[in-house]
N, C-alpha and C positions, 0 to 999 in steps of 0.2 A: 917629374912625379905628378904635377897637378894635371898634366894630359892624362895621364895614365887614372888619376883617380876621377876624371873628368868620364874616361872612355868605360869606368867600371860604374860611374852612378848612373850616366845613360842608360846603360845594360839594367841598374833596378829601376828605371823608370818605366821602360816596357814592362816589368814585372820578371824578378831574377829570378823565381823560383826558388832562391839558397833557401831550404830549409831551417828552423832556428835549432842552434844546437839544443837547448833542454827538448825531454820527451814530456810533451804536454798533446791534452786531445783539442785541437783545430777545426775554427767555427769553418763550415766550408759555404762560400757565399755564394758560388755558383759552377754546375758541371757541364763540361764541353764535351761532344763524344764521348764521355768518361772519364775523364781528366779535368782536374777541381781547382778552382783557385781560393785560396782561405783569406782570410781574412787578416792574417799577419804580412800577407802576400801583397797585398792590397797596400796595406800601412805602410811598410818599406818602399813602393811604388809611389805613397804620396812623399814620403818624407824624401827621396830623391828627387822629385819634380820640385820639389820647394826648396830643397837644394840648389838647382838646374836655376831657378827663375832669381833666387838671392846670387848665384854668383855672373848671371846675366844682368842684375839689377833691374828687374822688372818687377820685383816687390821690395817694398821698405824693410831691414830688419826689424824695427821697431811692429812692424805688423802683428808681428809670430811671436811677442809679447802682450796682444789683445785680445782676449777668450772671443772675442766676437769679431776680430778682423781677421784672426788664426781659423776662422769654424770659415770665414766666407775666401780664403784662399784654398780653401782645404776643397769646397765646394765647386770653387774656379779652375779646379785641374782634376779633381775623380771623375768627371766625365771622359774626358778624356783618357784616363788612364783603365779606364776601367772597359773601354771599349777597343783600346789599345793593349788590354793583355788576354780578350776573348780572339782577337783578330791575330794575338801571336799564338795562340795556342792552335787555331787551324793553320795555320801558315805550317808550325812544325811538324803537325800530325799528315798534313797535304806532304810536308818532306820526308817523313817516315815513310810514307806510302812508295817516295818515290827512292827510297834506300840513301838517303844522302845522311851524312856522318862525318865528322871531324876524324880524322886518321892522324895518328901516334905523330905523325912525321908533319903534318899541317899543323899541329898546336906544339911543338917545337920550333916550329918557324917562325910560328907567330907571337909567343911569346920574346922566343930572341930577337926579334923585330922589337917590337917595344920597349925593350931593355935596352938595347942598343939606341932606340929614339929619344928616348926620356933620360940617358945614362944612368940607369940603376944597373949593369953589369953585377955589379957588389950584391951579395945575395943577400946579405944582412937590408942593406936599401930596398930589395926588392920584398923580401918579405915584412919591411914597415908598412911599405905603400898598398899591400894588401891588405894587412891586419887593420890598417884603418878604416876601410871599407866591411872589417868584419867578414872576410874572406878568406880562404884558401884556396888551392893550386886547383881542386877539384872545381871549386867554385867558379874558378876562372875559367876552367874547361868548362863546364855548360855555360855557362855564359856568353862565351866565344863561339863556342860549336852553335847556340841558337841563333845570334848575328850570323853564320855562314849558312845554316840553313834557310834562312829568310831569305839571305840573295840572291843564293841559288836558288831557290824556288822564285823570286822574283824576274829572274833571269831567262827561267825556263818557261813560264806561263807568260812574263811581259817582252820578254826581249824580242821576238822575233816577232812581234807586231811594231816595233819601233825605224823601221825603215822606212826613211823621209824622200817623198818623190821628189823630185822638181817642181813641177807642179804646187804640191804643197808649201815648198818653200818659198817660192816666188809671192804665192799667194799670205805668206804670212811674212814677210820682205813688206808688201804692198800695207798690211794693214797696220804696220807697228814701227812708221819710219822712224818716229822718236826714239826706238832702242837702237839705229844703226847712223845717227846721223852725229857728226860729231859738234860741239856747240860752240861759239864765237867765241874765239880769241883774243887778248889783248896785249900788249907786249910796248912798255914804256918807259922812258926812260925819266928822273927826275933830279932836280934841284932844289934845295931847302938851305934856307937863310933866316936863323933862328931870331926869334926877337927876344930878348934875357926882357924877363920883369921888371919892376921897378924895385930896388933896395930889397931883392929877394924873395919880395910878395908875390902875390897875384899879379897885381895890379901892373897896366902897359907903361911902361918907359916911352911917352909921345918923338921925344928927341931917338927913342933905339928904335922905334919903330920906323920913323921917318927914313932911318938910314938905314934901314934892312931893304924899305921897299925900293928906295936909290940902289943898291946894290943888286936885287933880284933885277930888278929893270935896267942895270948895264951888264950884267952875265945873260939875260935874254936879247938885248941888244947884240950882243957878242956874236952868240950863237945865230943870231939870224943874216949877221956878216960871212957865217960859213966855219966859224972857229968849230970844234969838235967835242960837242956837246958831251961826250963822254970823260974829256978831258977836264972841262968846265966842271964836269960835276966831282970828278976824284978831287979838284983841288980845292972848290969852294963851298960843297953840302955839305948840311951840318947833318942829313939824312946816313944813315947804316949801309945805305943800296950806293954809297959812295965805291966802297970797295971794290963794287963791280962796275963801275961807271954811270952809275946812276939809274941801272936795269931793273928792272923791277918786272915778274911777269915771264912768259906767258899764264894769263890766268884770264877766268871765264867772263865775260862782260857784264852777266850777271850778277858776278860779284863786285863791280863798284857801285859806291854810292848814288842813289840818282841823279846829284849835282856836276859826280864826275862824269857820269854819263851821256850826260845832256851837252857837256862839255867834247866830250872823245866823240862823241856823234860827228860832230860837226867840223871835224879835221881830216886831216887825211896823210895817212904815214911820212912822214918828213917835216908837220907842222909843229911849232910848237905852240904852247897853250898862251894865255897872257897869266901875270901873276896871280894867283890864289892866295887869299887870307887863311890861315889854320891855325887850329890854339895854339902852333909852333912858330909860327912866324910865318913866311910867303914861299910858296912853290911854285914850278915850273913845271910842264911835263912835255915831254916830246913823242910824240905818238910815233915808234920804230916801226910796227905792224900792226895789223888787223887782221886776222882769220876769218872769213866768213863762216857760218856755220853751213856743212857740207854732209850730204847724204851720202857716206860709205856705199861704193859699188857694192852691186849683188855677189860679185865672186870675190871679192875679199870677204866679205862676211858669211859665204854660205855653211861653213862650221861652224858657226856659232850659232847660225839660224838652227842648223838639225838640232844642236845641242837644246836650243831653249822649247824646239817643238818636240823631241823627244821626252825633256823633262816633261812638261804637260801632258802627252799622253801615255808616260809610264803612271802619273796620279790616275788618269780615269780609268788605263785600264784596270790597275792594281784596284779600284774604287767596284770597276765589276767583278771584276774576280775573286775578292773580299764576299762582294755582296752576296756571289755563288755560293760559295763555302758557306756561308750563315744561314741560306733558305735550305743547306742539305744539311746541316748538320743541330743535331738533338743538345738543343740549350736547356738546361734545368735550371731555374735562381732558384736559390734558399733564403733569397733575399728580397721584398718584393719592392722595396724601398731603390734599392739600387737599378732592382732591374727597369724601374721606371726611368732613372736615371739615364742607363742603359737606352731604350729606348728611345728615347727625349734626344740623345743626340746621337744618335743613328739617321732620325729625322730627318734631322738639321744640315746633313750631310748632303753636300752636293750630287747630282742624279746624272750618274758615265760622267 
């Protein structure tokens, strides 16, 4: 249910058009070709983005209890939202033009899809999970039909410009090895021989100490006789990573400390370390392997490359393609407050 009410506040963040049930007259803040977006249209659009951003956790709830931290998230997303429901209303009138429609038999499908993902089969469940959004069946249908006409018109005006040469891929291979290279590995095995406190304090027990670090130094003695370091460790760590022989890893080199670092540096796979002090007592580690970090061949990764270079220029074309629609089509604000808003970050917007 929460995908589902997740997949229905997206749809009012572009701006759902649901009408409100009372018959009331509608402030209209601005008309696109003839088609108007009001001002309660607006409001439902902010109040689902600040939805969107509290259950992203990218604003405090505590915010949207401060008449002055509530007016500057409010502030922090109507630009956007407000250029995002001028830019869906050509996109749908661009798919009118081009006859596309939700058919009886595609919003059947699609909604059984959803029921069946979410498990609301149960129609009582289903009809909860709408009325909390303040929705019905209808509502669900434009909603869904304007998400299909977006893609499809996204589809049709960007898709076939998305065909990634060779050339271009190698060329974007070449400038971005850090997304195909894989990072250093580390993969080790250890030993821990707790030191107990003194009479249950903090404080070191000098005699328990002494004899933990006699003990770490004949189990590393051991191991460097050839005994099997895996066995050593299930029977005498007082470490978790017992259970597995003392394995620990593989995990990124990055992630240990710089002392352990400085330490793994200077080994080499079958060495083992000399005793380490820890607020636990004394370790060992035995360096099993080292991964270098490795630039993934070009042909393993060439679907992935089209995929990250077609994302990028499905944004710029959709960016000009947008931008066509708005130099042809006849904007009126009613609003002159917003439509600067409007403006302002049309701006701001990257250029193709």
């Amino acid at each position: 249910m929460k995908k589902l009410l997740f997949v229905l506040t997206a749809a009012a963040v572009l701006g759902s058009g649901i009408a409100p049930r009372a018959e009331i007259i509608e402030q209209v803040l601005v008309k696109v070709n003839g088609d108007i977006i009001t001002k309660t249209e607006l409001e439902q659009a902010q109040v689902g983005a600040l939805r969107q951003r509290l259950n992203g956790q990218q604003i405090d709830p505590e915010t949207l209890k401060n008449d002055a931290q509530l007016k500057k998230a409010l502030a922090d997303v109507t630009p956007g939202i407000i250029v995002g429901m001028v830019d869906q209303l050509l996109l749908l009138q661009h798919g009118k033009e081009l006859n596309l429609h939700l058919t009886d038999d595609q919003f059947k499908q699609v909604v059984a899809n959803i029921r069946k993902d979410q498990g609301l089969q149960d129609d009582k469940k289903f009809q909860e999970a709408l009325a909390q959004e303040n929705m019905t069946m209808d509502d669900l249908r434009r909603s869904l039909e304007k998400q299909m006409i977006i893609e499809q018109v996204q589809r049709q005006e960007v898709g076939s410009k998305l065909t990634i040469t060779e050339e271009e891929a190698r060329q974007y291979y070449a400038r971005h090895p850090e997304e195909f290279t894989d990072p250093s590995t580390i993969t080790l095995r250890e030993i821990l021989v707790e030191v107990p406190s003194a009479s249950g304090g903090t404080a070191v027990n000098a005699a328990a100490d002494q004899e933990a670090l006699k003990k770490i130094d004949d189990l590393r003695a051991r191991a460097l006789r050839a005994e099997d370091f895996a066995k050593l460790a299930q029977e005498n760590s007082a470490s978790a990573s017992k259970a597995n022989g003392g394995l620990i890893g593989p995990f990124s080199h990055d992630d240990m400390s710089p002392a352990l670092q400085a330490m793994i540096d200077k080994m080499k796979p079958g060495e083992i370390s000399q005793p380490i002090r820890t607020p636990r007592g004394y370790q060992i580690f035995k360096l099993e392997s080292m991964k270098q970090a490795a630039l993934q061949p070009f042909d393993n990764v060439r679907d992935l490359i089209s995929e990250k270079v077609a994302g990028e220029r499905t944004q710029t074309e959709m960016r000009k393609f947008l931008a066509r629609l708005r130099t042809q089509a006849i904007i009126e604000w009613k609003n002159e407050e917003l439509k600067k808003v409007y403006e302002k970050q049309i701006a701001s917007e990257p250029v193709g």
